[in-house]
C-alpha positions as a printed Julia matrix, in Angstrom:
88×3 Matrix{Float64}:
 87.6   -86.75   98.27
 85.78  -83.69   96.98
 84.13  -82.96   93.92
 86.52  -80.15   91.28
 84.43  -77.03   91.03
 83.0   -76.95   87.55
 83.04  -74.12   85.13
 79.64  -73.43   83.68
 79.69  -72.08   80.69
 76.74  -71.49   77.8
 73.76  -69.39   77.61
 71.49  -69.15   80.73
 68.7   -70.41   81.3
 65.65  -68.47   79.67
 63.72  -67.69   82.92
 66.96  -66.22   84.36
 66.83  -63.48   81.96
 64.93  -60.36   82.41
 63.14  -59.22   79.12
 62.82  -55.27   79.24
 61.78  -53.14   76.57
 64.54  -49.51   76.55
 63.52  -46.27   77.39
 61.34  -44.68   79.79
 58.38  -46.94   81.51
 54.58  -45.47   81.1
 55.03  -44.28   84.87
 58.14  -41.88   83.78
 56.2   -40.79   80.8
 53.3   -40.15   82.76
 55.11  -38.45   85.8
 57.85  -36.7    84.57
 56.86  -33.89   82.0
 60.32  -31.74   82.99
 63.57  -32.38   84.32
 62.98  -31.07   87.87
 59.9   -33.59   87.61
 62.0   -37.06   86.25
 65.1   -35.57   88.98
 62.22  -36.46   91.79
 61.32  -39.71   90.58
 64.87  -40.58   91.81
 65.37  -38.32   94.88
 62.36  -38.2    96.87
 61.92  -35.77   99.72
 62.81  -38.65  102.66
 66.45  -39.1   100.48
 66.55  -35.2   100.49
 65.77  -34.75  103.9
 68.46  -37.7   105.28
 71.38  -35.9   102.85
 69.96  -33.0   104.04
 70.06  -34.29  107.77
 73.59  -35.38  107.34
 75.22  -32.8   105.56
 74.61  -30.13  108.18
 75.7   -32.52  110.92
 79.1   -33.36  109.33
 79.29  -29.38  107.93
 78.91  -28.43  112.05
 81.29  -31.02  113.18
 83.81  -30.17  110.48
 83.18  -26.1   110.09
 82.19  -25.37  114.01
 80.9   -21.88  113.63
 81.95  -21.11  110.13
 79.3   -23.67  108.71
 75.76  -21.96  107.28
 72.94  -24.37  106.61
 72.91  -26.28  103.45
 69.0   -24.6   101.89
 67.35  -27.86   99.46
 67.43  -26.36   96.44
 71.77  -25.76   96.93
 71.39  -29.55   97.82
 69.67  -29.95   94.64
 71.87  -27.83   92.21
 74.85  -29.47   93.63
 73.09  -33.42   92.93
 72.47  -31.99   89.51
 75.91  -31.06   88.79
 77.47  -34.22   90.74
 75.02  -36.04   87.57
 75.82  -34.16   85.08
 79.77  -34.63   85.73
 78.86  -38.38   85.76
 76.96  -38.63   82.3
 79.86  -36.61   80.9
């Protein structure tokens, strides 16, 4: 006969729980003195490159001869917007 599943309920246990302080860490206040500069802590130039990459691939399967070649910083004002629709 098996065993019920049991509910466990309470507070976990205290190594299961990270302890962060909020707000930036001393390498974001170190690195990131604008917002270009804290916008390439999180997209390096390999993540650029691969949406970079990809985007013209799917633009020239989709567009044929219609499609123009994304240039990085489009592919970066377009991110920026894509975040700043998410924040607000």
């Amino acid at each position: 006969m098996t065993q019920p599943i049991q509910q466990v309920t309470g507070r976990r246990a205290a190594q299961n729980v990270m302890h962060v302080n909020p707000g930036s860490t001393q390498f974001a206040t170190r690195n990131a003195d604008s917002p270009k500069l804290a916008f390439q802590l999180f997209m390096r130039d390999p993540v650029l490159n691969e949406i970079e990459q990809w985007t013209h691939i799917e633009g020239k399967n989709v567009y044929a001869d219609n499609w123009k070649k994304v240039v990085r910083e489009e592919l970066i004002c377009n991110l920026g917007i894509l975040i700043l629709i998410g924040v607000y």
